[in-house]
C-alpha positions in Angstrom: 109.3 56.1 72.9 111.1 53.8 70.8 109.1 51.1 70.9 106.3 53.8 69.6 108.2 55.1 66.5 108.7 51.1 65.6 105.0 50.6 65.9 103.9 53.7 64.1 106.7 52.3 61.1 105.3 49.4 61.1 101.5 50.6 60.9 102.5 52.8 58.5 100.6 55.2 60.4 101.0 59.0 59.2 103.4 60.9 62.0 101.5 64.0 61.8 97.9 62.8 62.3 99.5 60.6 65.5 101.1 63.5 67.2 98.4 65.9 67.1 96.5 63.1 68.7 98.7 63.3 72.0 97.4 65.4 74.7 100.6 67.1 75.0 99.3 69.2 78.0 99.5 66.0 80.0 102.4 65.2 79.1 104.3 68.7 79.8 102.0 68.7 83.3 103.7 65.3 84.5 107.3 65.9 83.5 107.3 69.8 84.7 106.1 68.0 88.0 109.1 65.7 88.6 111.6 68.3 87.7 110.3 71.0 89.7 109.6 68.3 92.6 113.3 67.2 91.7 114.5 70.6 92.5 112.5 71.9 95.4 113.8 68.3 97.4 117.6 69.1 96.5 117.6 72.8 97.7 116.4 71.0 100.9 113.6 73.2 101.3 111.4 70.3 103.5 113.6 70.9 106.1 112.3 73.8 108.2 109.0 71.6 107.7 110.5 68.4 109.0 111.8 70.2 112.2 108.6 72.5 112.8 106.8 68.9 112.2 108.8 67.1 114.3 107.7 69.2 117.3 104.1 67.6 117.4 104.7 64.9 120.2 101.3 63.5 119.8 100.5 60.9 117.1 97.4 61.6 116.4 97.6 65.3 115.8 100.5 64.6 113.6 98.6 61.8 111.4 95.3 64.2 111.3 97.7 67.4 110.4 99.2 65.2 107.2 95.7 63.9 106.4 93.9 67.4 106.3 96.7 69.1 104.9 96.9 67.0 102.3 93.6 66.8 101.4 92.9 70.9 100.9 96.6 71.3 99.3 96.4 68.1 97.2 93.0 69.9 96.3 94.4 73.0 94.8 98.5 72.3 93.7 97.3 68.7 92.3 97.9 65.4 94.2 100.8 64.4 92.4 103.1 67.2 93.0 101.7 66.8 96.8 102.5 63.2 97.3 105.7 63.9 95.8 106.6 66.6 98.7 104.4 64.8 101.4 106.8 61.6 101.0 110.2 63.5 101.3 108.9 65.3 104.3 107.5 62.1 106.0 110.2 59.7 105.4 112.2 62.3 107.5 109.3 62.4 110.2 109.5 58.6 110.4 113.2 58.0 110.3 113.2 60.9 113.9 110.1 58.4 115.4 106.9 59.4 114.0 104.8 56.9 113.2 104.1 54.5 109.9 100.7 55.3 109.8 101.8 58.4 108.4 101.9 56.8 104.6 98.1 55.9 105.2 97.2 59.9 105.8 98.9 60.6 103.0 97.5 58.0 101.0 93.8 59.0 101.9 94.7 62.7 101.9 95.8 63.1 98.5 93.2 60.1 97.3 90.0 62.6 99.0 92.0 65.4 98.0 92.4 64.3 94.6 88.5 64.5 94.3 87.9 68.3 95.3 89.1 70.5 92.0 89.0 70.4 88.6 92.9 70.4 88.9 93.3 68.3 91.9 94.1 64.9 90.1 95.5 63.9 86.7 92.3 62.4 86.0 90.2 65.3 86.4 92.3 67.1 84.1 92.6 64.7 81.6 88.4 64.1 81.9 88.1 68.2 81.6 90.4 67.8 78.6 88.6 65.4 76.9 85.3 66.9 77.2 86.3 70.1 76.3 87.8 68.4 73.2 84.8 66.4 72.5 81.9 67.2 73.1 82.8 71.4 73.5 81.9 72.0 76.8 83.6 73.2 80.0 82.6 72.3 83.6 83.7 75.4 85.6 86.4 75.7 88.5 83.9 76.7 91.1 81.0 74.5 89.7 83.1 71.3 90.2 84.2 72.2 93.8 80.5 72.9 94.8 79.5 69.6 93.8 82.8 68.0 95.1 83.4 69.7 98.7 80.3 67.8 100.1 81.6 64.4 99.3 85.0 65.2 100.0 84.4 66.4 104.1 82.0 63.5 104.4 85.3 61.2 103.1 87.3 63.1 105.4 85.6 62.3 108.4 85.3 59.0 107.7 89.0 58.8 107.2 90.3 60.6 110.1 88.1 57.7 112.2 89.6 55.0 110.5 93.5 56.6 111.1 92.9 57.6 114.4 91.7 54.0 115.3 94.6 52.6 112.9 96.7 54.8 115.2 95.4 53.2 118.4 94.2 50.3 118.0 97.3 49.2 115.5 95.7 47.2 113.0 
């Protein structure tokens, strides 16, 4: 931030016309996500989730459940805030024996995930921003999920091959 106001000196730049170019929505999305991710892991709510989680004793039904799961609710609460609570709960999975390829369902559940809303990924927000903002136009909640949902199973599938042979074989 500092290194900002020194640049914006230095430009000689007028303060006013800078801020109201920040897309202060962003911003206030991002940090309310770390605090209330922040919060939620401290009043150790994950762990009624880590034990009911911790009763799956097959591998593969555990890696498919954190894929799929995270790709519909990474779909609707955002990917960030979902990676965020997916990692606490599977560190805790993987420091009781679960395995390491737990990170990779995560990774391509909230990546696939990240693709099926409007509101799903900072990107999409930030794109819907932007071209509400410039060019006046909205692309609708349920619009964007029609076109999306397609692509996204198709992903899906594809992943949960690649896991459950990353599972197996042990790449």
């Amino acid at each position: 931030m500092l290194g900002a106001l020194v640049i914006l000196f230095l430009e000689k730049k007028n303060f006013q016309a800078v801020v109201n170019e920040i897309d202060w929505d962003t911003l206030t999305l991002i940090t309310g996500l770390y605090l209330l991710n922040f919060s939620i892991e401290h009043l150790n709510i994950f762990e009624p989730i880590v034990n009911t989680l911790s009763q799956i004793n097959t591998p593969s039904i555990l890696i498919l459940f954190i894929f799929w799961s995270s790709v519909f609710v990474s779909g609707f609460l955002s990917a960030l805030p979902v990676t965020l609570i997916y990692l606490s709960v599977i560190q805790k999975l993987i420091l009781s024996g679960a395995p390491i390829t737990l990170y990779w369902a995560l990774a391509l559940g909230v990546g696939i995930g990240g693709n099926l809303t409007p509101v799903a990924s900072l990107c999409n927000i930030v794109g819907n921003n932007l071209l509400k903002n410039l060019k006046n136009e909205r692309l609708s909640f349920i619009d964007f999920t029609k076109n999306m949902l397609k692509p996204v199973m198709i992903s899906g599938i594809i992943s949960s091959v690649f896991l459950i042979a990353f599972s197996v074989i042990g790449f």
